[in-house]
TORKOL-755800 format. One line per field, with one value per residue (C-alpha): residue number from 1; x, y, z. Coordinates in steps of 0.2 Angstrom, whole numbers, plus 5000, padded with zeros to 4 digits. Example, Ala and Ser with C-alpha at 12.3 -4.5 7.8 and 13.67 -1.06 7.14 Angstrom:
BEGIN
n [1 / 2]
xx [5062 / 5068]
yy [4978 / 4995]
zz [5039 / 5036]
***
This chain:
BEGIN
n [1 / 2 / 3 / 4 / 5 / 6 / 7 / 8 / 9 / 10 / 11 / 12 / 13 / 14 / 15 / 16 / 17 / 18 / 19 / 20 / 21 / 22 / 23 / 24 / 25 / 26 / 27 / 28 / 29 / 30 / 31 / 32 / 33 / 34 / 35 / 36 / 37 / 38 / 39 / 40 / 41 / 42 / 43 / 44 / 45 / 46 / 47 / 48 / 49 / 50 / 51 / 52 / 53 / 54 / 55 / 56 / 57 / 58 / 59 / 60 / 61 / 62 / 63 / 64 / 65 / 66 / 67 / 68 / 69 / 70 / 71 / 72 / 73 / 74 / 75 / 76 / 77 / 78 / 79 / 80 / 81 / 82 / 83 / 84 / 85 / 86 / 87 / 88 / 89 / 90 / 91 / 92 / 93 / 94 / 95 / 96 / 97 / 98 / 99 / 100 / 101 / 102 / 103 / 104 / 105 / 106 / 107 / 108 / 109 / 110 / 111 / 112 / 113 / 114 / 115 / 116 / 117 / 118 / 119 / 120 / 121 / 122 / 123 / 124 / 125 / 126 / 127 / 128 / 129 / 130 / 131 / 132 / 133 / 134 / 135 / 136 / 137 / 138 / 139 / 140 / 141 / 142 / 143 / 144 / 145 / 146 / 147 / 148 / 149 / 150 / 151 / 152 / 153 / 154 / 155 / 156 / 157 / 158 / 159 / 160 / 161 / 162 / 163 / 164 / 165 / 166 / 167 / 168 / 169 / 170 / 171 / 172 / 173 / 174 / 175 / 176 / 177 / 178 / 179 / 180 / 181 / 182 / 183 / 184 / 185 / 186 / 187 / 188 / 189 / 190 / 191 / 192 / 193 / 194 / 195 / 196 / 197 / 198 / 199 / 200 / 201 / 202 / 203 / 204 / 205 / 206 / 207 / 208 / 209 / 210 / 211 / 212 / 213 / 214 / 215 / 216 / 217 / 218 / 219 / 220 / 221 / 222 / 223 / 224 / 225 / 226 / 227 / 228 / 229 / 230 / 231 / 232 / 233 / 234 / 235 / 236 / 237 / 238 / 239 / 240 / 241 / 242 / 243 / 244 / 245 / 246 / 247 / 248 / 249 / 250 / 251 / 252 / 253 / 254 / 255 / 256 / 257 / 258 / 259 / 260 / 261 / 262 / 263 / 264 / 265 / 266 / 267 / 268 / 269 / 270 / 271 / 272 / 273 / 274 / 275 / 276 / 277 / 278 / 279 / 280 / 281 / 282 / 283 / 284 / 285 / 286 / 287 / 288 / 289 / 290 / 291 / 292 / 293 / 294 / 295 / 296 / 297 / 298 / 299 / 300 / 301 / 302 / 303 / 304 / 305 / 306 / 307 / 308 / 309 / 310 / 311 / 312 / 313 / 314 / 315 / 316 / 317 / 318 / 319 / 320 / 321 / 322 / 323 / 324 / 325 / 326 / 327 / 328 / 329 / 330 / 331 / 332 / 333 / 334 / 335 / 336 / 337 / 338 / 339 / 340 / 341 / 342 / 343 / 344 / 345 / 346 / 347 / 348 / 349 / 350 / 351 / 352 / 353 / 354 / 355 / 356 / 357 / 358 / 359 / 360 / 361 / 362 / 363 / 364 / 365 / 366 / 367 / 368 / 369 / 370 / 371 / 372 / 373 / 374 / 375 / 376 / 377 / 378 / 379 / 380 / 381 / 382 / 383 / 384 / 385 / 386 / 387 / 388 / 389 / 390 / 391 / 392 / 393 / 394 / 395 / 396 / 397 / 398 / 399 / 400 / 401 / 402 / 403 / 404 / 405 / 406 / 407 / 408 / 409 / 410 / 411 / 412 / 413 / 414 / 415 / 416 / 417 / 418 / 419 / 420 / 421 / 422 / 423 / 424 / 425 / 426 / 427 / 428 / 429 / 430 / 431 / 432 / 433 / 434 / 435 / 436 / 437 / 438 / 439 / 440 / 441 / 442 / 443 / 444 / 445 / 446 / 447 / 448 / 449 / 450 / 451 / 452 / 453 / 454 / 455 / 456 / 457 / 458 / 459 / 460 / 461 / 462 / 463 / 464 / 465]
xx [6045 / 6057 / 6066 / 6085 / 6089 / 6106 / 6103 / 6087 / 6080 / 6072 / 6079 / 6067 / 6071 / 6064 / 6060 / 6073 / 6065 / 6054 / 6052 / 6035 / 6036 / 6019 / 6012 / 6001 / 5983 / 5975 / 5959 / 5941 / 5925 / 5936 / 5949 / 5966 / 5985 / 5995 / 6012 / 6026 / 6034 / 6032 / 6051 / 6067 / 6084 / 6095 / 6113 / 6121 / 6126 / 6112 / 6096 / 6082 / 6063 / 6049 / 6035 / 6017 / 6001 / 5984 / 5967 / 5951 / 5931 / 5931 / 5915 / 5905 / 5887 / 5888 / 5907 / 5922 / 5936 / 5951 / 5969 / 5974 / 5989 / 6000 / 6012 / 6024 / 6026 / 6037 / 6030 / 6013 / 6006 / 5985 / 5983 / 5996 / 6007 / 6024 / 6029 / 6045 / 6050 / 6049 / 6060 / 6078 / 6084 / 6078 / 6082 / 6088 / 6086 / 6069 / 6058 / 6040 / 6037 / 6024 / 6013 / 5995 / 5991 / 6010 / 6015 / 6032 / 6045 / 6064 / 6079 / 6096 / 6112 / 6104 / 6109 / 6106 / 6095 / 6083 / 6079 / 6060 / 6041 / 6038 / 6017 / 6010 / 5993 / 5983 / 5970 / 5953 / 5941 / 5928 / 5919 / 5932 / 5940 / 5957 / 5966 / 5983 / 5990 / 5994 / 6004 / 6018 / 6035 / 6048 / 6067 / 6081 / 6097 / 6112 / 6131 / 6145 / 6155 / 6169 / 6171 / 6185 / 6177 / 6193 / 6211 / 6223 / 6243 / 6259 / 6275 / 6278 / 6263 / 6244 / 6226 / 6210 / 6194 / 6184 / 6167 / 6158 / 6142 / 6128 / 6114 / 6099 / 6101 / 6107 / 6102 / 6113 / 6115 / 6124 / 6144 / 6156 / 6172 / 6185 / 6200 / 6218 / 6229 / 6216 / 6221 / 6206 / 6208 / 6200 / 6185 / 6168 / 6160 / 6155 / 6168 / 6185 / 6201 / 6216 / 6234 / 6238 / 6250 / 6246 / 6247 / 6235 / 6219 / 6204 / 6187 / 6175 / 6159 / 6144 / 6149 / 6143 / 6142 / 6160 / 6157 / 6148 / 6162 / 6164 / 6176 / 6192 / 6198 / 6216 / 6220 / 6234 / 6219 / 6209 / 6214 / 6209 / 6205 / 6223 / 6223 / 6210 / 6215 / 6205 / 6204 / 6195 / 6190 / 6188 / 6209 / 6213 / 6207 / 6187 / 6175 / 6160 / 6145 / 6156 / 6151 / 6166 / 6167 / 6176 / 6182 / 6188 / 6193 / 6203 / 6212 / 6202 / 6195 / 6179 / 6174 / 6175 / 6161 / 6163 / 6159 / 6167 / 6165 / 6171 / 6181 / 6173 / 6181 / 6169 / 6176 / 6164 / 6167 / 6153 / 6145 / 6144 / 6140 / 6138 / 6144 / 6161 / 6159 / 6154 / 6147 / 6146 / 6133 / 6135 / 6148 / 6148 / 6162 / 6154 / 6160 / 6177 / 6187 / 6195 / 6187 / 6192 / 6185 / 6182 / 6187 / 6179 / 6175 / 6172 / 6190 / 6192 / 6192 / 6206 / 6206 / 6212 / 6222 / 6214 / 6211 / 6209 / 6193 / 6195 / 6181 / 6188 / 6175 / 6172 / 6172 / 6155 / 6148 / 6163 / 6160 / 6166 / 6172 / 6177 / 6189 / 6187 / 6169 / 6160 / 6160 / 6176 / 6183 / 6197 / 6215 / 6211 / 6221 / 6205 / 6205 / 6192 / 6195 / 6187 / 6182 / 6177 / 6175 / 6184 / 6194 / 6208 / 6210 / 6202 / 6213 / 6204 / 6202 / 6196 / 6187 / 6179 / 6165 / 6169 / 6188 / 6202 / 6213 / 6223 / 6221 / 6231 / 6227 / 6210 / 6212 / 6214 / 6221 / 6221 / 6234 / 6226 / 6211 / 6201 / 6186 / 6193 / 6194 / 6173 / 6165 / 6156 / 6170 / 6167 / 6178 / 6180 / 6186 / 6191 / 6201 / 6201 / 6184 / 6174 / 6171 / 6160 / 6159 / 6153 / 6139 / 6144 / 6150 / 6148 / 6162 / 6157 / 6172 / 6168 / 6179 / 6191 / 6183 / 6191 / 6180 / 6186 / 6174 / 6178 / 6169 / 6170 / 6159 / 6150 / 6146 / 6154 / 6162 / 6160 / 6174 / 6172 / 6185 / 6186 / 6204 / 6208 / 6196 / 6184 / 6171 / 6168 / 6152 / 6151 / 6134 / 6131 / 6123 / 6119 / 6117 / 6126 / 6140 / 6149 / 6167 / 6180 / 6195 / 6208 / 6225 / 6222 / 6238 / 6248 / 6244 / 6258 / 6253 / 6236 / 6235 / 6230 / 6224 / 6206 / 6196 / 6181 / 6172 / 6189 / 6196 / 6212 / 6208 / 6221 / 6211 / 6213 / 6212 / 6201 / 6202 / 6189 / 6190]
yy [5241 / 5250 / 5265 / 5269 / 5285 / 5291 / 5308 / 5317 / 5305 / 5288 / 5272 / 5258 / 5240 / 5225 / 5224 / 5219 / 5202 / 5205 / 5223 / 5229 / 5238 / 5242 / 5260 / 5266 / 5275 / 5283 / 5293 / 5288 / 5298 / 5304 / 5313 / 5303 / 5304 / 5290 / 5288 / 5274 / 5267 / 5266 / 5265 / 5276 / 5271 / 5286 / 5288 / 5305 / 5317 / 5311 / 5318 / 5311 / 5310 / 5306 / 5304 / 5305 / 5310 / 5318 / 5319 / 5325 / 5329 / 5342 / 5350 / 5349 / 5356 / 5364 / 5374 / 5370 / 5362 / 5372 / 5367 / 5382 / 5373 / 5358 / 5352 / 5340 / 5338 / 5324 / 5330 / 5335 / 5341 / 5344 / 5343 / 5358 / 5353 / 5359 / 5363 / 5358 / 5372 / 5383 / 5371 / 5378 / 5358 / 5358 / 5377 / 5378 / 5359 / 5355 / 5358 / 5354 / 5349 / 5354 / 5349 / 5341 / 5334 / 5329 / 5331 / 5325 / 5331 / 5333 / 5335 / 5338 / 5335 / 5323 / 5320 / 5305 / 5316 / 5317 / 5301 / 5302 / 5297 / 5309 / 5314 / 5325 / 5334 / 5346 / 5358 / 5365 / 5380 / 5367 / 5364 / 5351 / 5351 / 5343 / 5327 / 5319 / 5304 / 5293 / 5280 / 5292 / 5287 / 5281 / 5289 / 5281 / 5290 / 5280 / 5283 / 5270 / 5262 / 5250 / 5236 / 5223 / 5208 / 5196 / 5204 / 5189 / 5193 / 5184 / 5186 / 5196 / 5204 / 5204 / 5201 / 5210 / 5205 / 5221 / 5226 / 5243 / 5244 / 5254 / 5253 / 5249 / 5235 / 5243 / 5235 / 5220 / 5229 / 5244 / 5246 / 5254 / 5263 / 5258 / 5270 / 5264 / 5277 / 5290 / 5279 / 5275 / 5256 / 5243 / 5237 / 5238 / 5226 / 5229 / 5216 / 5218 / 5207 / 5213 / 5212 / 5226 / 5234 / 5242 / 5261 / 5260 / 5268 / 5263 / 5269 / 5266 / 5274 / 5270 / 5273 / 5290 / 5296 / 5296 / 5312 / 5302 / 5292 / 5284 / 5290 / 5280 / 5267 / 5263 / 5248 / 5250 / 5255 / 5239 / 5225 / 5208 / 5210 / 5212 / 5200 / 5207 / 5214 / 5210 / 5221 / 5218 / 5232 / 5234 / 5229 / 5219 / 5203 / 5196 / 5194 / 5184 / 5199 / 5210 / 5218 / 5215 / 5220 / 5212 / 5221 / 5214 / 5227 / 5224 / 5236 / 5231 / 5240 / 5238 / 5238 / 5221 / 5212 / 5200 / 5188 / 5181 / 5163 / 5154 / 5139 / 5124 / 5106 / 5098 / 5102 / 5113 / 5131 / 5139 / 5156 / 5169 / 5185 / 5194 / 5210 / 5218 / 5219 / 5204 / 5211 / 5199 / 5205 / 5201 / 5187 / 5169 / 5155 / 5146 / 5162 / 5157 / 5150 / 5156 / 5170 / 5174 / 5185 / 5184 / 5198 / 5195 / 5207 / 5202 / 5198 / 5187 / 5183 / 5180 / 5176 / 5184 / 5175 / 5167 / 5179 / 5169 / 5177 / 5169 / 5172 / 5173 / 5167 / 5163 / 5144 / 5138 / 5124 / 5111 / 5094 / 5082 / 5065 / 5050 / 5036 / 5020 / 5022 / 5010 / 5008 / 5015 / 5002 / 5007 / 5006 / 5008 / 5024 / 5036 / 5051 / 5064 / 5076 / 5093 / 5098 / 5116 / 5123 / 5139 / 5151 / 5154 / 5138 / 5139 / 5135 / 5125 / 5124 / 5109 / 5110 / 5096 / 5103 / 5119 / 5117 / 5122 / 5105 / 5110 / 5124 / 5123 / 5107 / 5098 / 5080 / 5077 / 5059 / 5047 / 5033 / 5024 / 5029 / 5029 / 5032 / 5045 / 5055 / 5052 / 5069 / 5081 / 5088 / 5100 / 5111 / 5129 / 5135 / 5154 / 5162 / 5180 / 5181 / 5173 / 5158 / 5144 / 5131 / 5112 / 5102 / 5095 / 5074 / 5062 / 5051 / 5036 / 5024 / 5004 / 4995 / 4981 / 4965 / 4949 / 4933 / 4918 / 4903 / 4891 / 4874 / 4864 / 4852 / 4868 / 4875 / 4887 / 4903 / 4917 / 4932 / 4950 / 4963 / 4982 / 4989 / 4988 / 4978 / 4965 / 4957 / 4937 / 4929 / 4910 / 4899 / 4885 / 4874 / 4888 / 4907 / 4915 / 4926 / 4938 / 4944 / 4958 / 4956 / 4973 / 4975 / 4965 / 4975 / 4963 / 4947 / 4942 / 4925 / 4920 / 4909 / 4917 / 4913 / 4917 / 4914 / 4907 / 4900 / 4896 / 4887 / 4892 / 4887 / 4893 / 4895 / 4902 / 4919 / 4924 / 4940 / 4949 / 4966]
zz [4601 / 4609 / 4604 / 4606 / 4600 / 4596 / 4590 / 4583 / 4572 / 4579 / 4576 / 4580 / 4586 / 4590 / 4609 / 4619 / 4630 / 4646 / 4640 / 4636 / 4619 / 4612 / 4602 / 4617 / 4615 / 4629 / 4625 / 4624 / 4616 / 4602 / 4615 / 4615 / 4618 / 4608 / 4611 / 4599 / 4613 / 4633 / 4636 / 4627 / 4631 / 4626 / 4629 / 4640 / 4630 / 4613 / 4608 / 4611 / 4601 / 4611 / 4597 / 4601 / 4591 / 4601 / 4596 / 4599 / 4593 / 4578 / 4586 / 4602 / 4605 / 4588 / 4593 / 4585 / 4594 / 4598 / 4607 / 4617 / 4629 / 4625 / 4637 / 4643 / 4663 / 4674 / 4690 / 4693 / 4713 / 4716 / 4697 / 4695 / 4681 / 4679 / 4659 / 4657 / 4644 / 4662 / 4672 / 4674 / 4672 / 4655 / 4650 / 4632 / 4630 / 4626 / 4609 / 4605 / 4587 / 4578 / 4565 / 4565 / 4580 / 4582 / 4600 / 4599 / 4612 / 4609 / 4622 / 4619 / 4626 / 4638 / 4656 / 4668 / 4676 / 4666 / 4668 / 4671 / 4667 / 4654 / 4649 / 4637 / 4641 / 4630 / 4636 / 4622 / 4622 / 4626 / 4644 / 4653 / 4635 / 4643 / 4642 / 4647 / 4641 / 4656 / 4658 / 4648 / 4643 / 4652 / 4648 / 4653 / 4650 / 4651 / 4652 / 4643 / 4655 / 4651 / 4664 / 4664 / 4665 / 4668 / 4671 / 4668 / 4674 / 4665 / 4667 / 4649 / 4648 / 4654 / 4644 / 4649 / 4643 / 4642 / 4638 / 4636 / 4643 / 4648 / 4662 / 4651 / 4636 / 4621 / 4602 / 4597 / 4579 / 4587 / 4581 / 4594 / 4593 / 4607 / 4612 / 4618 / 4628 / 4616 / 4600 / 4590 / 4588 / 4575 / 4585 / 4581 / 4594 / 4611 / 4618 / 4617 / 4622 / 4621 / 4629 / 4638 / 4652 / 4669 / 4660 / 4648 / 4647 / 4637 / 4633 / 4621 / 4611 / 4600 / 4582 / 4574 / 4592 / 4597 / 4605 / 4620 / 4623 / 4641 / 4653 / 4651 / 4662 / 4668 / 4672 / 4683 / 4695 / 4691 / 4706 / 4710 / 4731 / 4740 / 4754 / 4766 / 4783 / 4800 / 4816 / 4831 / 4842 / 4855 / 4857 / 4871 / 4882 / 4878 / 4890 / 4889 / 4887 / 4879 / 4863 / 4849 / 4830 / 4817 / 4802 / 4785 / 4772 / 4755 / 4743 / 4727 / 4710 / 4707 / 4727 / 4734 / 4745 / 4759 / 4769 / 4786 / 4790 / 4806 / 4804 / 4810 / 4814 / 4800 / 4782 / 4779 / 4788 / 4793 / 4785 / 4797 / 4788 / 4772 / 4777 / 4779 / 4798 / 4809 / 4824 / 4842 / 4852 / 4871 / 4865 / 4872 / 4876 / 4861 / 4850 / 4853 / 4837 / 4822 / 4810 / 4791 / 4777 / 4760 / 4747 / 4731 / 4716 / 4696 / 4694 / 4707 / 4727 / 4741 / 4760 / 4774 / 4788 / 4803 / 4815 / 4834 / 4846 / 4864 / 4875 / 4894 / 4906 / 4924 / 4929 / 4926 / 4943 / 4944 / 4947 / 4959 / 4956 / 4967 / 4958 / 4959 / 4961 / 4970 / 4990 / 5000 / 5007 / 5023 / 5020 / 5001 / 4989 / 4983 / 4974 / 4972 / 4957 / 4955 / 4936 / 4929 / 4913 / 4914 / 4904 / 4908 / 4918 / 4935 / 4952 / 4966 / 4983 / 4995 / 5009 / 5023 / 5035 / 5029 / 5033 / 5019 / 5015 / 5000 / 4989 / 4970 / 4961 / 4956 / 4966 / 4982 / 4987 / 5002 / 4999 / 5014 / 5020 / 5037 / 5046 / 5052 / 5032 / 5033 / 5029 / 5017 / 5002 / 4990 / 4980 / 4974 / 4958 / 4952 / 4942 / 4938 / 4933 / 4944 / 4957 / 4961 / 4972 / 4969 / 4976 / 4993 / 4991 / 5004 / 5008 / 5019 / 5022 / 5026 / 5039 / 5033 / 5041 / 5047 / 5049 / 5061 / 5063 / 5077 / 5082 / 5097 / 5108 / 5114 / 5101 / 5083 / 5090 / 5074 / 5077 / 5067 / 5068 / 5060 / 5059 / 5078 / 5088 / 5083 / 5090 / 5095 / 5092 / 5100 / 5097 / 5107 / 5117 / 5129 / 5124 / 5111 / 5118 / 5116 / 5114 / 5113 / 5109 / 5105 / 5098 / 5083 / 5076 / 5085 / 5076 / 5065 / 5057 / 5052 / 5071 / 5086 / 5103 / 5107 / 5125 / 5123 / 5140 / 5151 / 5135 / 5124 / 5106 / 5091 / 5075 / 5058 / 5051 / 5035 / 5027 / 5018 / 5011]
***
């Protein structure tokens, strides 16, 4: 059982669940403490009666059996126990009943603080004639609260759901008293709903007991969470392996929790952190994105705006590319492009065997290229936080080849040229031999004279890139 007491006498109830409630004995070879309940749940401001019986042998060796101390302690140090009639906390609140072998203790006018284990302990005329009763009793003192459990908000008027309450559970069986504005009002339950304005005041009490009433509540001070507000400190730009705090805070009655998420590009955001500040140690590009808050409390939650953090960074290694890809044939257009990952965006700078070419945008272009562009390229990249530079790129350029076949009684003559010469192979009869023949810029039709051993021939031209 446990006992809820509402003045001097004891009223007993069944046990609430999942509390133990038992009648306690402690003793053994006749000695004993025996207490009705383990656990009292009293309200500020009532009396309390913590019953308990003690016993002991009549006689031992042939001497009667005397009680010459009884006390009750809460605190106890290298077995010195401290009577709580001489503790200024309990002065002129505290009264031992008396009676055969009745060792009940009563407080009045009880206060949170005496919340406490409380044990009784008896001392004899007989040689280690001394007992306490341990485990003791467990007080709990309790104050009435009323909470708001939902605030709804019309046009005309409003409607609260109120409910008084208290710390410890309190016995379905109780009646309550509820106050409007300090009006008694026709209520006996420990929920209420009622319409109300933003100026009112309520409060509520156990029946018989108004005298312990709870303090009143005003709603106009009751508030779903305000949209929250975010700050960053410190102000100003963010640089990756900075250290940056992120604050959410809300206007809301009862205090609001929260928690911060970072929006993500799946519809799911992401859950960041239960607490009203989100704190970024040494921060990374990867932190970059957009933040919110929740605000929530019993009557309700809201967001914050989005709040944007962008990480500046130095340009990580950049890469180099070479389109089209494949073999760099002369005379064709190629491009080499330089890419970094950077924020803000990174300028470049082109170099060939350590020379500067261009210095501003990421491709460099050959609308025609030669032999003359072959060469090792790389790029630099920078911005204000840092620079890097790329890996070195090779760029080995293929001559455009003509092919000519001849044939004759001596032989088939095989003619090669690269931009402007080109070489003459001729097999025959005899030795292969060979020709040079320069100014190939000059041919203008796809005939052309070629010597070969004293003899003008005109063949055809075949191109092959």
């Amino acid at each position: 059982m446990i006992n809820f007491v509402l003045s001097t006498e004891v009223i007993n109830y069944d046990c609430a669940p999942n509390v133990l409630c038992v009648t306690v004995v402690q003793g053994q070879n006749g000695w004993g403490v025996t207490y009705t309940s383990t656990q009292i749940c009293a309200l500020k401001g009532s009396t309390v009666d913590i019953s308990c019986t003690y016993r002991h042998p009549s006689r031992i060796n042939g001497h009667d059996t005397e009680v010459e101390e009884k006390m009750w302690f809460t605190r106890a140090r290298n077995n010195d126990y401290v009577d709580i009639r001489s503790d200024p906390e309990y002065l002129g609140r505290v009264q031992y009943i008396r009676g055969n072998n009745d060792c009940t203790l009563r407080i009045t006018d009880l206060r949170e603080s005496d919340s406490a284990e409380y044990k009784f302990r008896f001392i004899t005329n007989q040689h280690d004639g001394k007992y306490t009763g341990s485990p003791g009793v467990t007080l709990s003192v309790t104050d009435l609260q009323v909470q708001v459990s939902r605030l709804l908000v019309y046009e005309s008027n409003n409607w609260a759901d109120l409910k008084c309450h208290s710390s410890c559970r309190l016995p379905d069986r109780l009646h309550y008293v509820w106050y409007k504005n300090g009006q008694k009002m026709e209520r006996r339950t420990s929920s209420y709903s009622v319409s109300v304005y933003p100026a009112d005041s309520f409060a509520c009490a156990v029946q018989g007991h108004e005298n312990s009433r709870s303090r009143p509540v005003i709603l106009a001070s009751v508030l779903y969470p305000v949209v929250p507000s975010v700050s960053v400190s410190p102000s100003g730009e963010i640089v990756e392996g900075s250290s940056v705090t992120l604050t959410c805070s809300s206007d809301a009655n009862p205090a609001a929790t929260y928690t911060w998420y970072k929006k993500k590009e799946i519809p799911d955001h992401g859950y960041v952190s239960k607490e009203p500040q989100l704190f970024l140690m040494s921060i990374c590009s990867s932190d970059s994105g957009e933040y919110y808050c929740s605000a929530k409390n019993e009557l309700g939650w809201t967001n914050s705006e989005q709040i944007f953090i962008d990480v500046k960074y130095a340009p990580r290694v950049p890469s180099v590319s070479v389109s089209p890809s494949g073999e760099i044939v002369e005379g064709s257009s190629v491009t080499l492009t330089c890419s970094s990952d950077a924020n803000p965006a990174a300028t470049y700078t082109w170099f060939r065997d350590s020379q500067r070419l261009l210095q501003g945008p990421e491709s460099y272009q050959f609308t025609s290229i030669s032999t003359n562009n072959n060469g090792i390229y790389y790029c630099k990249s920078e911005n204000q936080y840092g620079r890097i530079t790329s890996s070195p790129l090779l760029i080995d350029v293929q001559c455009k080849s003509f092919q000519i076949m001849h044939a004759n009684i001596n032989g088939i003559c095989l003619h090669t040229y690269c931009l402007k010469t080109y070489a003459l192979k001729c097999f025959g009869l005899g030795s292969p031999q060979d020709h040079s023949i320069s100014s190939c810029e000059h041919i203008s039709t796809r005939s052309m004279p070629i010597v070969f051993i004293k003899h003008i021939f005109f063949i055809t031209v075949t191109e092959y890139i």
